[in-house]
N, C-alpha and C positions, 0 to 999 in steps of 0.2 A: 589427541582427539580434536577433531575439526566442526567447529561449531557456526553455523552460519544461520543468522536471521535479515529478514526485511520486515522493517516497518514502514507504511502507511499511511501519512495522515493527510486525508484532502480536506481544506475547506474553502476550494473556491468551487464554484460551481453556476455556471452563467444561467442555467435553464430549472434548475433546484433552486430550494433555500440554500443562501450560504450562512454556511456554520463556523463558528468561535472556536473549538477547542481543540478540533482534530488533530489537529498539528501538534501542538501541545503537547496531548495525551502519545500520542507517536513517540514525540521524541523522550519523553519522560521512560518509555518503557526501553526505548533505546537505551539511553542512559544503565539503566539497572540489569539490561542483559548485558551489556559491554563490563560494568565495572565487579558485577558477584556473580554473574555467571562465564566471563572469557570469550564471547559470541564475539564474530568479528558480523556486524552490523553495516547492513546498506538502510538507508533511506530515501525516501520518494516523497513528495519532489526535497532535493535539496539545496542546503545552498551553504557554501562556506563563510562563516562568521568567524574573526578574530581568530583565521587559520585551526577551524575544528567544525568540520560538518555538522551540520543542523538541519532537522525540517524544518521546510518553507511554508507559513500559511500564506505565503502572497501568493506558489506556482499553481497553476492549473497542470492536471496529468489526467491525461489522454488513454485510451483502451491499447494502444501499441504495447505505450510504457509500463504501464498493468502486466502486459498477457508476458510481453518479456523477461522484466521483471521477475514474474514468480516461476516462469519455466527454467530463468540460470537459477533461481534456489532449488527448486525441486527436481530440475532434469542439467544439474552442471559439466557443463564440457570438458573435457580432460581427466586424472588421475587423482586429484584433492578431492574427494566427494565428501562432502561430511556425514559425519557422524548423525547430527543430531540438525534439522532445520526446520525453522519458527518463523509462523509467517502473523504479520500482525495489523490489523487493517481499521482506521479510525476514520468513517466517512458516512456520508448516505448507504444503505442500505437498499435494496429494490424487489420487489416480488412481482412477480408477471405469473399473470392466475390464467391457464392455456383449459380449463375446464373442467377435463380430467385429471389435473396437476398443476403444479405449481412451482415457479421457477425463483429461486433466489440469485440477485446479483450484488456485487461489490460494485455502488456506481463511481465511476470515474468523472471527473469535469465535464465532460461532451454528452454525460447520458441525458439522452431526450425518450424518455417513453413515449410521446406523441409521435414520434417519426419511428421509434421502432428501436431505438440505441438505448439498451440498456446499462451496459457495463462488462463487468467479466463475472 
């Protein structure tokens, strides 16, 4: 059985407040999927430490890397499709209130609601 997650965590963020933990809490959960649950785990942004990937709270991540990102988890190319996929997202937050609705985003480093760039 094929188990695939992405974690998450941005905390840099030029146009938001930047925030402490995300990264952290990201890779913390990574951790705990990888070791009792068998997930084979990506992360965002990462970065390799002492030959073992790790999130990065220094990277910024961009709406490309996002929107990419969760399409190979939930729409993956080829014949290994897993079983089971977990997506996990430790950052800003965003709501865009259109009137009669209201929109939620996962903002990414580049989100600017002033110019209209929300997130995914």
């Amino acid at each position: 059985m094929k188990r695939d997650a992405l974690v998450i965590g941005i905390n840099q963020y030029p146009f938001l407040k930047r925030l402490k933990y995300p990264a952290g809490d990201a890779e913390a959960i990574a951790q705990l999927q990888k070791k009792y649950c068998e997930f084979s785990v990506r992360r965002l942004p990462a970065v390799n430490k002492d030959d073992e990937l790790q999130v990065d709270s220094q990277q910024m991540v961009k709406l490309d890397e996002v929107k990419r990102a969760i399409t190979d988890l939930f729409c993956p190319q080829g014949e290994q499709v897993p079983e089971t996929a977990v997506l996990f997202f430790a950052g800003h937050g965003l709501r865009r209130d259109l009137g009669n609705k209201t929109e939620g985003y996962l903002a990414t480093s580049n989100a600017t609601p002033r110019k209209e760039l929300w997130g995914f």
